[in-house]
ZATORTOR-755745 format. One record per residue (C-alpha): residue number from 1; residue in three letters; x, y, z. Coordinates in steps of 0.1 Angstrom, whole numbers, plus 5000, padded with zeros to 4 digits. Example, Ala and Ser with C-alpha at 12.3 -4.5 7.8 and 13.67 -1.06 7.14 Angstrom:
! residues 2
1	Ala	5123	4955	5078
2	Ser	5137	4989	5071
***
This chain:
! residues 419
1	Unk	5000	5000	5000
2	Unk	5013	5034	4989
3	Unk	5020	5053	5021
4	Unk	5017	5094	5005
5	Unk	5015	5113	5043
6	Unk	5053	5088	5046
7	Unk	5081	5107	5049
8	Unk	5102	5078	5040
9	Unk	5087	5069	5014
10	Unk	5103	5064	4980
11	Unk	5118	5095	4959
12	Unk	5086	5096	4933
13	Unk	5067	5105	4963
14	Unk	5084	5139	4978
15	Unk	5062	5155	5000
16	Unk	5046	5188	4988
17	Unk	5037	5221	5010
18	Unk	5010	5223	5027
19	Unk	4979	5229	5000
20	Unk	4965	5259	4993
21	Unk	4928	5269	5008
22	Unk	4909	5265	4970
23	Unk	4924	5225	4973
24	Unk	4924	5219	5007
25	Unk	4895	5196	5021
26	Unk	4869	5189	5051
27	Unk	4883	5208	5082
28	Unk	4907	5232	5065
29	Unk	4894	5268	5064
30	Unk	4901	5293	5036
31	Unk	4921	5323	5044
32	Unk	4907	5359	5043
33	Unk	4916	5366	5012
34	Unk	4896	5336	4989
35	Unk	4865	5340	5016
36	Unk	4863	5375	5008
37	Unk	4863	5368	4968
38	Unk	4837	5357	4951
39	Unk	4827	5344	4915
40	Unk	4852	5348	4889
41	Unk	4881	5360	4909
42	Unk	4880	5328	4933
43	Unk	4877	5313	4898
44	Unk	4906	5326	4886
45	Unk	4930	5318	4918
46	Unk	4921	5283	4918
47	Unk	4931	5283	4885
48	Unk	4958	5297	4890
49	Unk	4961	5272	4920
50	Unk	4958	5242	4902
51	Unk	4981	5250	4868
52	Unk	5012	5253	4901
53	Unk	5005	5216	4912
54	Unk	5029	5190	4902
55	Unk	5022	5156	4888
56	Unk	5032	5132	4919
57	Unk	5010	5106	4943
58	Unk	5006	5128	4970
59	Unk	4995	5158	4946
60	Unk	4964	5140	4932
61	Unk	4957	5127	4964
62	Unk	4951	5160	4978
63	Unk	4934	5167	4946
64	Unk	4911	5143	4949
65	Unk	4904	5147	4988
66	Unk	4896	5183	4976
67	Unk	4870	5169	4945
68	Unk	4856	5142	4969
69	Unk	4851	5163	5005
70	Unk	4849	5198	4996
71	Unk	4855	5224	5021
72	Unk	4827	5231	5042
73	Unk	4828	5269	5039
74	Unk	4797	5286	5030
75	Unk	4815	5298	4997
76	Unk	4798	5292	4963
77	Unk	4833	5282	4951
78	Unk	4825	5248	4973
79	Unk	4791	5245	4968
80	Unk	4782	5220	4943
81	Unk	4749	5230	4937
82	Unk	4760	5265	4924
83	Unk	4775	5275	4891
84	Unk	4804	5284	4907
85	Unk	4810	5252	4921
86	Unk	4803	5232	4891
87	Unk	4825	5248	4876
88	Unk	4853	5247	4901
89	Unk	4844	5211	4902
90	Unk	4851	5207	4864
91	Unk	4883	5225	4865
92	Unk	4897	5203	4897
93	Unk	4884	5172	4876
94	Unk	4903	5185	4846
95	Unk	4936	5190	4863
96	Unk	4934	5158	4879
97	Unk	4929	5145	4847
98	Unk	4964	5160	4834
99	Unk	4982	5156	4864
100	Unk	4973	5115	4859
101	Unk	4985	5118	4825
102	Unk	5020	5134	4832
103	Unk	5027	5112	4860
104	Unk	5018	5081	4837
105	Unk	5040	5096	4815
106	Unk	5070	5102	4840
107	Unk	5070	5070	4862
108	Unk	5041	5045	4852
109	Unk	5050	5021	4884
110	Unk	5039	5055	4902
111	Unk	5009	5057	4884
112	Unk	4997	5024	4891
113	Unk	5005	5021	4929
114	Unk	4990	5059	4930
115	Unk	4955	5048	4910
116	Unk	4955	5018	4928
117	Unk	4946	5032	4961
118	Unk	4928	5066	4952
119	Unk	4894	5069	4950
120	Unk	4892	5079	4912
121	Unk	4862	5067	4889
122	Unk	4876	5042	4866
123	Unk	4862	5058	4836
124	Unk	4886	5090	4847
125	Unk	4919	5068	4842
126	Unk	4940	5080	4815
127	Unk	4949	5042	4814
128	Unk	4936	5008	4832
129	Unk	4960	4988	4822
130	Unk	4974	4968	4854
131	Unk	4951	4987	4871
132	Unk	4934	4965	4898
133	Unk	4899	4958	4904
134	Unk	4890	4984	4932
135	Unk	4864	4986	4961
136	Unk	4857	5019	4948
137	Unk	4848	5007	4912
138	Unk	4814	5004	4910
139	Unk	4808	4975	4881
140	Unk	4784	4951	4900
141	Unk	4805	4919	4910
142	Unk	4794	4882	4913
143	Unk	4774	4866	4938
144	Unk	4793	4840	4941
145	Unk	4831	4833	4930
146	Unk	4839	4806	4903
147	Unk	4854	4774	4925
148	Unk	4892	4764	4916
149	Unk	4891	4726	4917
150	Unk	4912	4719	4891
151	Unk	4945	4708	4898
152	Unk	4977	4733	4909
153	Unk	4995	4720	4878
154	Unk	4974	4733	4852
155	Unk	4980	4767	4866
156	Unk	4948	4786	4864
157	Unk	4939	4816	4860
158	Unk	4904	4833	4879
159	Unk	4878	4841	4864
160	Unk	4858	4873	4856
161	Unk	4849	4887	4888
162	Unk	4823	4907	4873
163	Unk	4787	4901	4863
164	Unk	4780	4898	4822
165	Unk	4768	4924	4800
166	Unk	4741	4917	4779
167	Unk	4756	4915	4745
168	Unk	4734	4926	4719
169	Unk	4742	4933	4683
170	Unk	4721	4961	4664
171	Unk	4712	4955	4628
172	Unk	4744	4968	4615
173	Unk	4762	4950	4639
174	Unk	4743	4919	4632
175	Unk	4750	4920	4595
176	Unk	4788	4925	4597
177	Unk	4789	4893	4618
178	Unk	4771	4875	4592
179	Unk	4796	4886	4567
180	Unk	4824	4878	4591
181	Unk	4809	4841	4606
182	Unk	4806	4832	4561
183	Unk	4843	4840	4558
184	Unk	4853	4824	4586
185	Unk	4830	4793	4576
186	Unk	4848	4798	4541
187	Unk	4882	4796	4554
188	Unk	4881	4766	4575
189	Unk	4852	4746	4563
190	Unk	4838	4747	4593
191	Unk	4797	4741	4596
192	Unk	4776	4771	4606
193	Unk	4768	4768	4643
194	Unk	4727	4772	4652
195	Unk	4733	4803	4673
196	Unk	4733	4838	4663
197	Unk	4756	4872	4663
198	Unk	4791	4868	4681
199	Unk	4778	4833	4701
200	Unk	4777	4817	4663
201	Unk	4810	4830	4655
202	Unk	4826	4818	4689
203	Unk	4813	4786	4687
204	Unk	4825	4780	4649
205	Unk	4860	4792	4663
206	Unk	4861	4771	4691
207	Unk	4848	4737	4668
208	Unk	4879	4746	4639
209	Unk	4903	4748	4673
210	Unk	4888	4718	4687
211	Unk	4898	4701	4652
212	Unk	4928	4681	4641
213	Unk	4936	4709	4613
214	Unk	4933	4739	4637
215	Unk	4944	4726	4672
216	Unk	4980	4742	4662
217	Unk	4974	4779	4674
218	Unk	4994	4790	4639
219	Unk	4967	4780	4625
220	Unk	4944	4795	4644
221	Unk	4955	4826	4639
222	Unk	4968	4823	4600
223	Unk	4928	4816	4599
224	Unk	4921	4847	4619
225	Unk	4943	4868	4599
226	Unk	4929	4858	4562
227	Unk	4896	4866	4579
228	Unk	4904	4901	4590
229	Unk	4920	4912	4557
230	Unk	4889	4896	4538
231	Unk	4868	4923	4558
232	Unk	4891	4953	4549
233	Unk	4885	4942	4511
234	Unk	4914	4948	4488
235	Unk	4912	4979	4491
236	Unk	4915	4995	4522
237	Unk	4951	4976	4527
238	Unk	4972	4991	4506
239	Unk	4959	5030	4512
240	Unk	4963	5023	4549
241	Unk	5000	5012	4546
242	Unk	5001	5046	4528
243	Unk	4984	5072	4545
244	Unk	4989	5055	4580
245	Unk	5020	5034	4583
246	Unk	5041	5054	4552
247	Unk	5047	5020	4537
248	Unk	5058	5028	4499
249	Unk	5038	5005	4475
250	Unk	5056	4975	4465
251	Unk	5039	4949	4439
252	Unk	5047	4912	4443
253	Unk	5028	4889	4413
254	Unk	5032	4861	4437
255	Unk	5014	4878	4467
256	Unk	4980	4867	4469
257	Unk	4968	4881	4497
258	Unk	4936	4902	4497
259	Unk	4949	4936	4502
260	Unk	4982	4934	4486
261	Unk	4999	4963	4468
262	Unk	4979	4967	4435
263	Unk	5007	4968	4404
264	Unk	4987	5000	4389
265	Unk	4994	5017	4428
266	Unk	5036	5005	4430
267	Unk	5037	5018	4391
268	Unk	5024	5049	4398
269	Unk	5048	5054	4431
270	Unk	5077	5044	4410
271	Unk	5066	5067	4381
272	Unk	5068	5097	4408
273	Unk	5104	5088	4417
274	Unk	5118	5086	4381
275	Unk	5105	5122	4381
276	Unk	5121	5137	4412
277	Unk	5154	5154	4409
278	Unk	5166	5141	4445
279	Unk	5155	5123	4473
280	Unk	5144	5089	4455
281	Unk	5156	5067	4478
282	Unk	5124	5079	4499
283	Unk	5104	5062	4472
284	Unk	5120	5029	4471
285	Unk	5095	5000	4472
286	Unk	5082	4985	4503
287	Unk	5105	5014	4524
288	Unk	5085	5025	4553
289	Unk	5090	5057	4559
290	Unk	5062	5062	4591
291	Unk	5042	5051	4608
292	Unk	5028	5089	4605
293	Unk	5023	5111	4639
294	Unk	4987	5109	4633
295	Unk	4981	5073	4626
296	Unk	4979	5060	4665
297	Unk	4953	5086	4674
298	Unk	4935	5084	4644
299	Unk	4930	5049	4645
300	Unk	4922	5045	4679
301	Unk	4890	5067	4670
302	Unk	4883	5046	4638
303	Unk	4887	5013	4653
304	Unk	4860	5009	4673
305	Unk	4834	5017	4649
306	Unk	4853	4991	4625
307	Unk	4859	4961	4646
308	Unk	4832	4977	4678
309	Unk	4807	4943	4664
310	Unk	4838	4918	4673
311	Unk	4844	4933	4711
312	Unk	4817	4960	4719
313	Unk	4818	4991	4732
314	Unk	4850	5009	4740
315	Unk	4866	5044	4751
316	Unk	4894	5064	4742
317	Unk	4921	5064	4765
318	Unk	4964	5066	4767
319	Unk	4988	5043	4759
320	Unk	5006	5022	4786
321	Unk	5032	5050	4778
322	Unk	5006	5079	4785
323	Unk	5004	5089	4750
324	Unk	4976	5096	4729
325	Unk	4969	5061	4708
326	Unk	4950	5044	4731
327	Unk	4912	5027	4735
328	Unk	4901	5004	4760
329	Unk	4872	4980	4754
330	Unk	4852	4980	4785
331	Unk	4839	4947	4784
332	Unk	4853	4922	4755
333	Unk	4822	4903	4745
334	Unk	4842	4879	4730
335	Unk	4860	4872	4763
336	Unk	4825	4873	4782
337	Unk	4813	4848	4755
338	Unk	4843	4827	4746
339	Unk	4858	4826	4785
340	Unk	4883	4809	4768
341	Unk	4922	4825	4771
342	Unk	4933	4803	4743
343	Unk	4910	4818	4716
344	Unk	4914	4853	4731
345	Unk	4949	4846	4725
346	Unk	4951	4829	4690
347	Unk	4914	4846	4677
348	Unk	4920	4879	4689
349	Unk	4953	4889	4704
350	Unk	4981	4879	4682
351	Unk	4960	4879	4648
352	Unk	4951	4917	4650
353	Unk	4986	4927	4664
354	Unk	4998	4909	4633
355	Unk	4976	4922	4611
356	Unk	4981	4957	4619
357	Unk	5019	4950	4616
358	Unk	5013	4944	4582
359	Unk	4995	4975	4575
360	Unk	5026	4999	4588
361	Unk	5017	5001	4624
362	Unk	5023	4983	4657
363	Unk	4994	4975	4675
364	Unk	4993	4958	4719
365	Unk	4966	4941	4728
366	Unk	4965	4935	4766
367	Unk	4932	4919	4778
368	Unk	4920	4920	4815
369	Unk	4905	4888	4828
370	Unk	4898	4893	4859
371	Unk	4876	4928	4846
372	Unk	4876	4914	4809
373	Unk	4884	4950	4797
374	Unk	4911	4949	4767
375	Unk	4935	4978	4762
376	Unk	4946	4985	4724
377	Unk	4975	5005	4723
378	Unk	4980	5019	4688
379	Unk	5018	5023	4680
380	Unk	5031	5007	4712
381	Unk	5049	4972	4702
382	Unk	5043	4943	4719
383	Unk	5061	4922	4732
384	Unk	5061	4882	4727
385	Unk	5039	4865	4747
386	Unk	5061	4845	4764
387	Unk	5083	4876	4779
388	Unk	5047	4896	4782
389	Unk	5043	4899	4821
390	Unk	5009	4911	4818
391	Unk	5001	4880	4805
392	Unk	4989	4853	4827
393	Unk	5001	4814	4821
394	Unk	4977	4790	4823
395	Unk	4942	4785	4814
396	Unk	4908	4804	4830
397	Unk	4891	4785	4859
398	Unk	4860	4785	4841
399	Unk	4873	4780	4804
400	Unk	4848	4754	4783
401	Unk	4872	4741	4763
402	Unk	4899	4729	4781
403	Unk	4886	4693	4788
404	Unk	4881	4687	4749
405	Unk	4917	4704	4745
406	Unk	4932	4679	4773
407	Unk	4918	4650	4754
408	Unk	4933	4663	4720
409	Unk	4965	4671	4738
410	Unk	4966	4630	4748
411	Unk	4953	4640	4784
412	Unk	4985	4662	4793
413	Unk	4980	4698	4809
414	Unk	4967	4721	4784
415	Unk	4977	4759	4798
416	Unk	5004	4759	4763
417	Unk	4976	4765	4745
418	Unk	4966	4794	4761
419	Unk	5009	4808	4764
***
C-alpha cells in the first residue's frame, strides 16, 4: 500500500507544502483573502492554484480529497449545487485529469500504485491497464466466485469477477457478423453453428480449434488473419500502409493476399520517383518511411466503429506509455462469451497485432480477465507473449474448452495452448 503522508517513502513521492485553501478539504478553512472573493476571481486563483501543482502521488491525492470532500465553507466556490461550484468542480476534475496523464508519462509504476489506492472513477483513468479491480469501482460483481478445483498444475487463471453484460448486436452489427461468421465458415470449412451474432462465430472458432487441422494455434491465427484482411476488402490495405504506416507500394505477382499492393498503385509510386530530381531513395518499394504522427490517434477513434461488432463498446484512452493512441474495450464480449484464454489469444490477440503489423503500424493488445476490459495500444509494440508479464500462464478457471483440448493434447495439461 502506497503510504503518500510517509516521509520515508520512496523518491517519486516527495512530500509537497501544505495545500493551498481552493484545494484543501473537510476541516481546512480558507484564508481571508479567497472568503472575501467571490465568482470569477475565486475562479481565477484556483486556477491559478491548480496549473502550480505537480504531477506526483501525493498531489492527486490531495486533489482528489479536495473533489471528493469539499470544504465546508459557505462559499459558492464549494458548493456543488452552484454555478460556481460546478465549475470549480470541472476544472479540479480536469487538472486531475492532466496531472494522471503526466505522471503516467513520468514514472508509470507511480501511476499504478498511486491509482491503485485513490478513489478515482475508473472511467477517469488515463489508462487501466494493470490497474486492479477496486472497492471503489462500481461494476456490479458476482454473487458468488467461480470454484478452483482443478489441479495446481494446470496453473489457472480466475475468472471474471464481474457480472456479464448483455451482448446485443444492432442491425448493423448483426450483418457484419454475418459477413464475418461466412468468411470464417469459408476459410476453415467449418459448419455454421445454430446460434446467432458473436455466440455463432465463437462457437464455429472454438469447433475449427477443437479440430485436428486447427488445434495448432498458427493455425488459428493464420485463419484469423485471412479473415480480418477479407473484411478490409482489397482495398482498404494498401491506402492504409500509405496514409497511416508510410509504407511505399511495393507489387509482388506472387502475393496473393487480399489487400496486397495493386501493380497500377507500386507503378504509379515508382513513376513519381523517376521524376524527382533528388530524394528517391524515399520512394524505394516496400520502404516505410512512418508510421505517421497521426496514425495511433487516428486509428484509435476509427477502430472501434470498425471492429466495435467483434468486442463491443470501447473508450478512448492513453497508451501504457501515456500517449495519445489508446482505446480500452470495457467489456470484451468475446472474452464474456468465449471465457476461453486460448482463443482470446490465438482469435484475437496475436491475429490483430499481426495484422496491423502488416499495415505499417504496431498494434498491443492487453486483455484483463479478471475485469475482461482489453487495452489496444495503437503504436506501442508488443512484446512476445512468452516475455509479456501482463500475460497470465495457464488456462481460465471457468474455460469450456479445456477438457476437449486435454483430450486432444493425449490427456496432458493444456495451459500451452493458452501461452
Amino acid at each position: 500500500m502506497l503510504a503518500v503522508a510517509s516521509t520515508s517513502a520512496s523518491p517519486a513521492f516527495v512530500a509537497l507544502p501544505t495545500p493551498r485553501p481552493c484545494l484543501a478539504g473537510p476541516g481546512r478553512s480558507p484564508s481571508p483573502t479567497l472568503s472575501a472573493a467571490s465568482g470569477a476571481r475565486d475562479l481565477l486563483q484556483l486556477s491559478s492554484e491548480l496549473l502550480a501543482l505537480e504531477a506526483s502521488p501525493l498531489t492527486l491525492a490531495q486533489l482528489t480529497d479536495a473533489i471528493d470532500h469539499p470544504s465546508s465553507s459557505a462559499r459558492p466556490l464549494d458548493d456543488a449545487g452552484t454555478g460556481v461550484g460546478r465549475v470549480a468542480l470541472f476544472l479540479r476534475r480536469q487538472r486531475r485529469s492532466q496531472l494522471l496523464v503526466r505522471l503516467l508519462k513520468a514514472d508509470r509504476d507511480a501511476y499504478v500504485e498511486t491509482v491503485s489506492f485513490l478513489h478515482i472513477p475508473r472511467a477517469e483513468l488515463p489508462n487501466r491497464q494493470d490497474v486492479p479491480l477496486r472497492a471503489c469501482d462500481e461494476q456490479p460483481r458476482r454473487t458468488a466466485a467461480s470454484p478452483a478445483s482443478e489441479p495446481d498444475a494446470d496453473g489457472l487463471v480466475p475468472d471474471c469477477v464481474l457480472v456479464d453484460q448483455p451482448m446485443g448486436e444492432n442491425l448493423a452489427e448483426g450483418a457484419l457478423l454475418e459477413v464475418t461468421r461466412n468468411i470464417y465458415c469459408a476459410e476453415t470449412a467449418v459448419a455454421r453453428a445454430p446460434q446467432d451474432g458473436i455466440r455463432g462465430l465463437i462457437e464455429e472458432m472454438r469447433t475449427y480449434m477443437l479440430s485436428t487441422q486447427g488445434v495448432a494455434p498458427a493455425a488459428q491465427q493464420r485463419v484469423l488473419i485471412r479473415t480480418l484482411r477479407t473484411l478490409m476488402t482489397p482495398v482498404l490495405p494498401p491506402f492504409y500502409r500509405i496514409f497511416m504506416g508510410g509504407i511505399v507500394p511495393s507489387h509482388d505477382p506472387h502475393d496473393e493476399r487480399v489487400g496486397a499492393d495493386p501493380k497500377w498503385l507500386a507503378d504509379a509510386f515508382q513513376s513519381l520517383r523517376r521524376r524527382l530530381p533528388v530524394a528517391k531513395e524515399y520512394l524505394e518499394p516496400g520502404k516505410q518511411l512512418g508510421p505517421w504522427f497521426y496514425a495511433p490517434p487516428l486509428t484509435a477513434v476509427v477502430a472501434p466503429f470498425a471492429f466495435g461488432f467483434l468486442v463491443g463498446p470501447a473508450t478512448l484512452n492513453r497508451r501504457a506509455d501515456g500517449e495519445l493512441g489508446g482505446l480500452v474495450v470495457e467489456k470484451c464480449k468475446f472474452l464474456q462469451e468465449s471465457s476461453c484464454k486460448g482463443m482470446c489469444l490465438n482469435s484475437c490477440k496475436l491475429p490483430a497485432q499481426d495484422l496491423f503489423a502488416e499495415l505499417g503500424l504496431p498494434l498491443r493488445v492487453s486483455p484483463n480477465f479478471v475485469t475482461q476490459e482489453c487495452q489496444w495500444s495503437f503504436g506501442e509494440e508488443a512484446p512476445p507473449v512468452e516475455d509479456d508479464p501482463t500475460w497470465p500462464k495457464g488456462c481460465v478457471v471457468g474455460c469450456t474448452s479445456r477438457e476437449a483440448m486435454r483430450q486432444l493434447s493425449g490427456g496432458g495439461r493444456v495451459a500451452p495452448a493458452c501461452e
